[in-house]
C-alpha positions as CSV (number, residue, x, y, z in Angstrom):
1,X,14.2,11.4,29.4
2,X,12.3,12.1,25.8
3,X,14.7,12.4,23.5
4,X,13.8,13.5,19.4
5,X,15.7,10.9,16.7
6,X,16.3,12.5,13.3
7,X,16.4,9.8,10.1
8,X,18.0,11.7,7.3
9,X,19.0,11.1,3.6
10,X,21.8,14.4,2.4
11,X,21.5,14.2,-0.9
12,X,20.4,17.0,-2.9
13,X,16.7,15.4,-2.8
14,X,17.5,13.2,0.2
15,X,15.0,14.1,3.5
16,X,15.0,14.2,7.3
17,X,12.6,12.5,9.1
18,X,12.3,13.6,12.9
19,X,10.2,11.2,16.1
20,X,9.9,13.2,18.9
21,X,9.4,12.4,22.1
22,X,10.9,8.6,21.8
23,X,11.6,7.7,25.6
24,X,13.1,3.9,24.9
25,X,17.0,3.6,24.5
26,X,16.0,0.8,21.6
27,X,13.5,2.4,19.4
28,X,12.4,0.4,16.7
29,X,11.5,3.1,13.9
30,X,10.7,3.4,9.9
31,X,11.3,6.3,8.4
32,X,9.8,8.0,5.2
33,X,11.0,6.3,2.0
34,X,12.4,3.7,3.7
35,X,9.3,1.1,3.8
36,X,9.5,0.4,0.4
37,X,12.9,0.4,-1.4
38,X,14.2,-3.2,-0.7
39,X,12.7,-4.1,-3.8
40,X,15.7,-3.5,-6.0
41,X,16.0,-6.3,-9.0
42,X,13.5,-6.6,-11.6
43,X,13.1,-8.6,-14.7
44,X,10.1,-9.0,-17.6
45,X,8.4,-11.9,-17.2
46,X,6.2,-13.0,-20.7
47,X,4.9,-16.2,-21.7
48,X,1.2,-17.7,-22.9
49,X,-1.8,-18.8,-21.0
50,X,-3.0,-22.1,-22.6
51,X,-5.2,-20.2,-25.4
52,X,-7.3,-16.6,-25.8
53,X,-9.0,-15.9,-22.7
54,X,-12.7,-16.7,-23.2
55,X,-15.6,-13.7,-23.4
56,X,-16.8,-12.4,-19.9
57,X,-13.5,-13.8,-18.7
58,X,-10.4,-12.3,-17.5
59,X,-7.2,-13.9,-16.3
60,X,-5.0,-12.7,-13.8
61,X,-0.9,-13.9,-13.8
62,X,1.2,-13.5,-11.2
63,X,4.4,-14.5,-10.0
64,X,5.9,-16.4,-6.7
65,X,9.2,-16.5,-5.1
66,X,10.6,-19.3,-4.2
67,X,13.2,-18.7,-1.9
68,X,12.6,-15.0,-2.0
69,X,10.1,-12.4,-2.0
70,X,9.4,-11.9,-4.9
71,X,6.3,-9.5,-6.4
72,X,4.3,-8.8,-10.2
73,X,0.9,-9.0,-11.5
74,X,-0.8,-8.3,-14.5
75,X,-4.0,-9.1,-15.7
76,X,-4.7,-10.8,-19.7
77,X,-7.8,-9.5,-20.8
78,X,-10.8,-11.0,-22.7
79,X,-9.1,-12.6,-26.3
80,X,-6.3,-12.2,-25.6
81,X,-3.6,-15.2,-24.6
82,X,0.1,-13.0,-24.3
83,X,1.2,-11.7,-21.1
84,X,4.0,-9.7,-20.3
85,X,5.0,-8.1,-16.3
86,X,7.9,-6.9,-14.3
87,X,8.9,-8.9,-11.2
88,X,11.0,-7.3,-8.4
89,X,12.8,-8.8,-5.6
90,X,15.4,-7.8,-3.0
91,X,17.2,-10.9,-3.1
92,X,19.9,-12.3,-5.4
93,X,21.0,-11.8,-8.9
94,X,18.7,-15.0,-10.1
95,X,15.9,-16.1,-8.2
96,X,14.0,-19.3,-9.0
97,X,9.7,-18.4,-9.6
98,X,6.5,-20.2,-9.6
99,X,3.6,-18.5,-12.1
100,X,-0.1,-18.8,-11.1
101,X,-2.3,-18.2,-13.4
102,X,-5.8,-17.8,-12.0
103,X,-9.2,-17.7,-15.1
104,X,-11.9,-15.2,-13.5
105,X,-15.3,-15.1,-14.5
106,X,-15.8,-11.6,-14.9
107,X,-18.7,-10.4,-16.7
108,X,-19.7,-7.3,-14.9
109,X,-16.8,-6.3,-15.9
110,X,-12.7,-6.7,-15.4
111,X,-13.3,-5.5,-11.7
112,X,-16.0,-7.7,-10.4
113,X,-15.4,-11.0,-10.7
114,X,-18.4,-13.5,-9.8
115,X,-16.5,-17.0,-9.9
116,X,-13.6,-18.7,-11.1
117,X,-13.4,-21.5,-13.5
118,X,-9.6,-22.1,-13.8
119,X,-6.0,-22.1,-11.8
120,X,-2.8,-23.5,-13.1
121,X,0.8,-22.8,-11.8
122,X,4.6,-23.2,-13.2
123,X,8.2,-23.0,-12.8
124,X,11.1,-20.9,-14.4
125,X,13.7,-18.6,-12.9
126,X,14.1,-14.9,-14.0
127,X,17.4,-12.9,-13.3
128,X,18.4,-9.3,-12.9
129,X,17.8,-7.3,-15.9
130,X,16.5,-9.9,-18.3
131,X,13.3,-11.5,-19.8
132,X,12.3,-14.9,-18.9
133,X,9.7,-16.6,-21.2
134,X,7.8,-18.8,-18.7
135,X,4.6,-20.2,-20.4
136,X,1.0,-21.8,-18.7
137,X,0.4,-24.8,-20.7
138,X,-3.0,-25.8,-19.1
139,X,-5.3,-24.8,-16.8
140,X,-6.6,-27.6,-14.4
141,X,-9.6,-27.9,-12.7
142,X,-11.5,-24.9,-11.4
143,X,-10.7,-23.6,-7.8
144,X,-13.8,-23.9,-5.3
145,X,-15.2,-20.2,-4.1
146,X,-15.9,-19.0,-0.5
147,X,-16.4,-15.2,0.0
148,X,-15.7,-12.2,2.1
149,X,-18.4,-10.2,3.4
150,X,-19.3,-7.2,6.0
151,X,-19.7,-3.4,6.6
152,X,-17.9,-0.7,6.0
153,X,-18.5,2.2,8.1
154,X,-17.1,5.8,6.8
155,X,-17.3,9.2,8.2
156,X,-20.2,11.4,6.5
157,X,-18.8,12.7,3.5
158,X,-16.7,10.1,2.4
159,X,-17.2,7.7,-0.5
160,X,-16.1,4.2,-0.5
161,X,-13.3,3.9,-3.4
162,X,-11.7,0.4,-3.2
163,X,-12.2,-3.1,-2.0
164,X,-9.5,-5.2,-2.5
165,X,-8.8,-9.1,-1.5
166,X,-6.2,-11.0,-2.2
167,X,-5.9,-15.3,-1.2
168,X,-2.3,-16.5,0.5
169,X,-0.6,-18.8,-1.9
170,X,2.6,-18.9,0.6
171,X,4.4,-17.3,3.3
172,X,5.5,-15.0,0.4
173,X,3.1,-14.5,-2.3
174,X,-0.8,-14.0,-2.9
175,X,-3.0,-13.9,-5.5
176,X,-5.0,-11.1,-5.9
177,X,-8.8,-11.9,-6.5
178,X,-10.3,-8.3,-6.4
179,X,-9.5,-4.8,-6.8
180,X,-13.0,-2.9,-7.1
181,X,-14.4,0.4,-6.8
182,X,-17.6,1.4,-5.2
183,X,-19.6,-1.3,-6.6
184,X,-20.8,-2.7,-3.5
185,X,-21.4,0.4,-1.3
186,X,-20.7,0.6,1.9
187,X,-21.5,-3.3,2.0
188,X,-19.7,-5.9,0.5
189,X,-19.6,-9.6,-0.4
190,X,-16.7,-10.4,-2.2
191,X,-15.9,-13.9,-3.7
192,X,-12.4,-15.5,-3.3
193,X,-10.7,-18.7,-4.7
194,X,-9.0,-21.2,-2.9
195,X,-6.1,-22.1,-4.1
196,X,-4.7,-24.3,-1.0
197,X,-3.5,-21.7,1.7
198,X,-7.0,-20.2,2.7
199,X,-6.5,-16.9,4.5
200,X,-7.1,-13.8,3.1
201,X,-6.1,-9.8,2.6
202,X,-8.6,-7.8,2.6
203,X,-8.7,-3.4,2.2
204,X,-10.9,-0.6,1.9
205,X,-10.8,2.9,1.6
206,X,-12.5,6.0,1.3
207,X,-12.1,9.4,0.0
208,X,-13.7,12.6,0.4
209,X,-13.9,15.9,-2.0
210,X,-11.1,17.5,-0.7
211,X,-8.5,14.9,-1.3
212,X,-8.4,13.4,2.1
213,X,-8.2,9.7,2.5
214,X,-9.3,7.0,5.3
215,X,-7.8,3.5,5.2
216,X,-8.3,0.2,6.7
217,X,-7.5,-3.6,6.4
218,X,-8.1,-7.1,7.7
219,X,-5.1,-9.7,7.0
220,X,-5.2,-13.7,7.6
221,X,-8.8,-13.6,7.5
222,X,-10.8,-17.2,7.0
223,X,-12.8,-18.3,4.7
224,X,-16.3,-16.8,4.8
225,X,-15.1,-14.1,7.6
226,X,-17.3,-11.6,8.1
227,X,-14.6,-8.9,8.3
228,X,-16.8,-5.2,9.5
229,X,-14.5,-2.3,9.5
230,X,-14.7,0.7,10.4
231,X,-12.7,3.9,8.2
232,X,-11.8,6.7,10.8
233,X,-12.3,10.5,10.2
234,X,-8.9,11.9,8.9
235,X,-7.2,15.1,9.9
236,X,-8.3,18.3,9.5
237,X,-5.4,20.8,8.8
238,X,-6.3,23.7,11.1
239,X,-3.0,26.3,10.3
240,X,-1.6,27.8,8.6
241,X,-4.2,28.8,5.9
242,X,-4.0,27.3,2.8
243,X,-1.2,28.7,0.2
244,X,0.5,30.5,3.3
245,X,3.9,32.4,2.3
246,X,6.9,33.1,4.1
247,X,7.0,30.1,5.6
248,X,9.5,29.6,8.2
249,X,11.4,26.9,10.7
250,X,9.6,28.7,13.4
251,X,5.6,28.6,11.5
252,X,3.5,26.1,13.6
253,X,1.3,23.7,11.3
254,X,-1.5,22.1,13.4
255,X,-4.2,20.3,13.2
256,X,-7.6,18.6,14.7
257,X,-7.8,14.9,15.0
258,X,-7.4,12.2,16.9
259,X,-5.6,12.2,19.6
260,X,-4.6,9.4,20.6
261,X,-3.1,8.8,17.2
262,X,0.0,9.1,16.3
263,X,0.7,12.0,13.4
264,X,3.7,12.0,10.9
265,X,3.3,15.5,9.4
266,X,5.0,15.8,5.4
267,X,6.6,18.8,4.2
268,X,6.9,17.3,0.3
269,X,8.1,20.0,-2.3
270,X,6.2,20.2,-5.4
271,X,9.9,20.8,-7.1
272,X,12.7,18.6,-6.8
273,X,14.5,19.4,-3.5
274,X,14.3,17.6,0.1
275,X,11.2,16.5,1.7
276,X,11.0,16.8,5.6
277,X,8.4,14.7,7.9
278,X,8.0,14.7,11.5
279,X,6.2,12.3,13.7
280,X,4.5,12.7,17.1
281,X,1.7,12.5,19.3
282,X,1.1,16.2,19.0
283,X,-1.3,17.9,16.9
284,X,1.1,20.2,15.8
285,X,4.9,20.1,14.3
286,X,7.3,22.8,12.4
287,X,9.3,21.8,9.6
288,X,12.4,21.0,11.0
289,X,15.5,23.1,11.1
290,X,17.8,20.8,9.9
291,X,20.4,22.8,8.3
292,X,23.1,21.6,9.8
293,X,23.6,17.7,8.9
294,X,23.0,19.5,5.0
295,X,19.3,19.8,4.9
296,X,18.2,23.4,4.4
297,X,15.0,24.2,3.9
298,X,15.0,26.2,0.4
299,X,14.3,29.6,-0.3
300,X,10.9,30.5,-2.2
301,X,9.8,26.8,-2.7
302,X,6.1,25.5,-2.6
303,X,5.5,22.7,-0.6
304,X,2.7,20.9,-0.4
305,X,2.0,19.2,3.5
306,X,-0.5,16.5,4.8
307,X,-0.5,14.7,7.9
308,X,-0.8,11.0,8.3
309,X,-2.5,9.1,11.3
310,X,-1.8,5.6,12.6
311,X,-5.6,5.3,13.9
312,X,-3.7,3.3,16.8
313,X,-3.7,4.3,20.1
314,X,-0.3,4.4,21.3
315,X,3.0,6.3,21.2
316,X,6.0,6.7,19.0
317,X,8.1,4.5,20.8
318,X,6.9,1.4,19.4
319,X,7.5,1.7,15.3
320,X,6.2,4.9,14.8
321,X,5.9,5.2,11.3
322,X,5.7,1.6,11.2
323,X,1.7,1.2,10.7
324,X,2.3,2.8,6.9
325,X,4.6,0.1,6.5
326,X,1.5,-2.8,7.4
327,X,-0.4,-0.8,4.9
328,X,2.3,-0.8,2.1
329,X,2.6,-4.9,2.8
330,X,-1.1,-5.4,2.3
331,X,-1.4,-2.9,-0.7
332,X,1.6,-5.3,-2.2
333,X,-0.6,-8.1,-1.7
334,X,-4.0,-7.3,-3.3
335,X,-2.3,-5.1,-5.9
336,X,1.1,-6.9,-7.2
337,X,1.0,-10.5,-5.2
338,X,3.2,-9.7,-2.4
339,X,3.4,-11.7,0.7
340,X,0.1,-11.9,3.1
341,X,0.1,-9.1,4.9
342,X,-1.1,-10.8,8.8
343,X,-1.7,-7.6,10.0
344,X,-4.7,-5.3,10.9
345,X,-5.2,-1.6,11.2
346,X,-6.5,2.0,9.6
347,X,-4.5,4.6,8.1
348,X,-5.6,8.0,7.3
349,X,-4.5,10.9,5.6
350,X,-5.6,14.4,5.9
351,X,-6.4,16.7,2.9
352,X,-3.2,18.4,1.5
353,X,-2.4,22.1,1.8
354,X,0.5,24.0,0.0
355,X,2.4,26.8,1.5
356,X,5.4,29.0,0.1
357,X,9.3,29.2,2.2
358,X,10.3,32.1,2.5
């Protein structure tokens, strides 16, 4: 019998998240704000790279997890030698790191490097709360090269924003080699180091004028894939118009897409107070009436609403708002070194509307 699960956070600015339709007695679900909050330690991790980093050059630190996952990047720019970053982790009180520290050749500027011409790594710990000094004392010989290369294919309209690719350095850390925007087009050949662990992360997206977003991503690539992908049409918010007031429980938001995808619509106040989501293979939802676990919806508050899509054919049953999850793992990994991502899919997000409770 389908059955709807509610996921719910009471505090004053907690949230209820709602799957409908769930006909498995074992769901496995994620709900919203939960994909991303076991990182919970941090600590400041500064040191030197071996001397100022040379002109048309920029050098990109990050840090690795040794027995944990553990996640920071930053990037040293041309003449300068000093780093400083904040690593997270979920794991203990003290975690024991390894530093890489990766020279790129970059002289089309910071986000288009054409080669690399240096890679050293090393050890330290960092612990909860502190600073750990943990210095590069020399660079050793420069990692060989291979590249990443395809199409990207985006609806009419929409403008390619970001490549990003990232190599594996372990089960639980990359390094990122890119983060771009638009200078390739909607074709790309993107050079990558290898550093020893060759599969890659790569991402793409593409925006449009109204603020809507398409998203996709190839993990554990090989070296010299040709990884095509193809950026699916978001959702088009049909009702209610656009700054609707007197919005109710019982007021029907819908829109067109696809639909065979599943949808997690977001009610997210533009004030503090609870944000509500519901996820479904509908084309439509209501904010849910969840006033009685402690979740009211408040009187004359503007909330602004967007609908996500999986770009997966399948039902909620199986993770449902799981696939935002695969795209936070491989955003951690071309953006802040997080582990390889392994997965593949799109992700797309409509343009946001407000509205007005009543």
């Amino acid at each position: 019998v389908p059955y709807d699960l509610t996921v719910y956070s009471a505090l004053a600015n907690g949230y209820g998240h709602v799957f409908v339709g769930l006909t498995t007695a074992t769901p496995t679900v994620l709900p919203l704000y939960e994909y991303d909050t076991a990182i919970y330690r941090t600590a400041t991790i500064a040191g030197a790279l071996p001397g100022p980093v040379p002109a048309g050059r920029i050098a990109r630190v990050c840090v690795e997890g040794l027995a944990a996952r553990v996640v920071g990047c930053t990037t040293v720019p041309a003449a300068a030698s000093a780093y400083s970053f904040t690593a997270s982790w979920p794991g203990g009180a003290t975690e024991d790191v390894r530093v890489h520290a990766l020279l790129i050749v970059a002289t089309g500027g910071e986000d288009v490097p054409t080669g690399y011409e240096g890679y050293a790594t090393t050890t330290g710990s960092v612990s909860d709360g502190a600073t750990a000094t943990i210095d590069v004392a020399a660079y050793g010989t420069a990692p060989g090269t291979t590249s990443l290369s395809g199409v990207v294919s985006v609806p009419a309209g929409y403008q390619v924003q970001t490549y990003g690719a990232a190599t594996a350095l372990s089960a639980m850390a990359s390094m990122p080699a890119m983060v771009t925007c638009c200078s390739f087009g909607t074709s790309f050949t993107l050079p990558v180091p290898l550093l020893g662990n060759e599969t890659f992360d790569l991402v793409a997206s593409a925006a449009a004028a109204d603020d809507s977003v398409t998203v996709a991503w190839r993990g554990g690539l090989a070296a010299g894939s040709a990884a095509s992908m193809t950026l699916p049409s978001p959702a088009v918010p049909i009702s209610p118009p656009n700054g609707t007031t007197s919005v109710t429980t019982s007021t029907v938001f819908s829109v067109s897409g696809d639909s065979k995808a599943i949808k997690t619509f977001i009610f997210e106040p533009t004030v503090p107070g609870p944000t509500f989501a519901v996820t479904t293979m509908d084309a439509s939802a209501r904010v849910p009436d969840l006033s009685s676990i402690g979740l009211s919806v408040p009187a004359a508050s503007v909330y602004d609403w967007y609908v996500y899509e999986s770009g997966t054919a399948t039902s909620p049953n199986d993770g449902a708002f799981g696939w935002i999850g695969d795209y936070y793992s491989v955003y951690l990994s071309v953006v802040l070194g997080g582990a390889p991502s392994g997965t593949v899919g799109t992700i797309t997000r409509s343009a946001p509307r407000t509205f007005t409770t009543n």
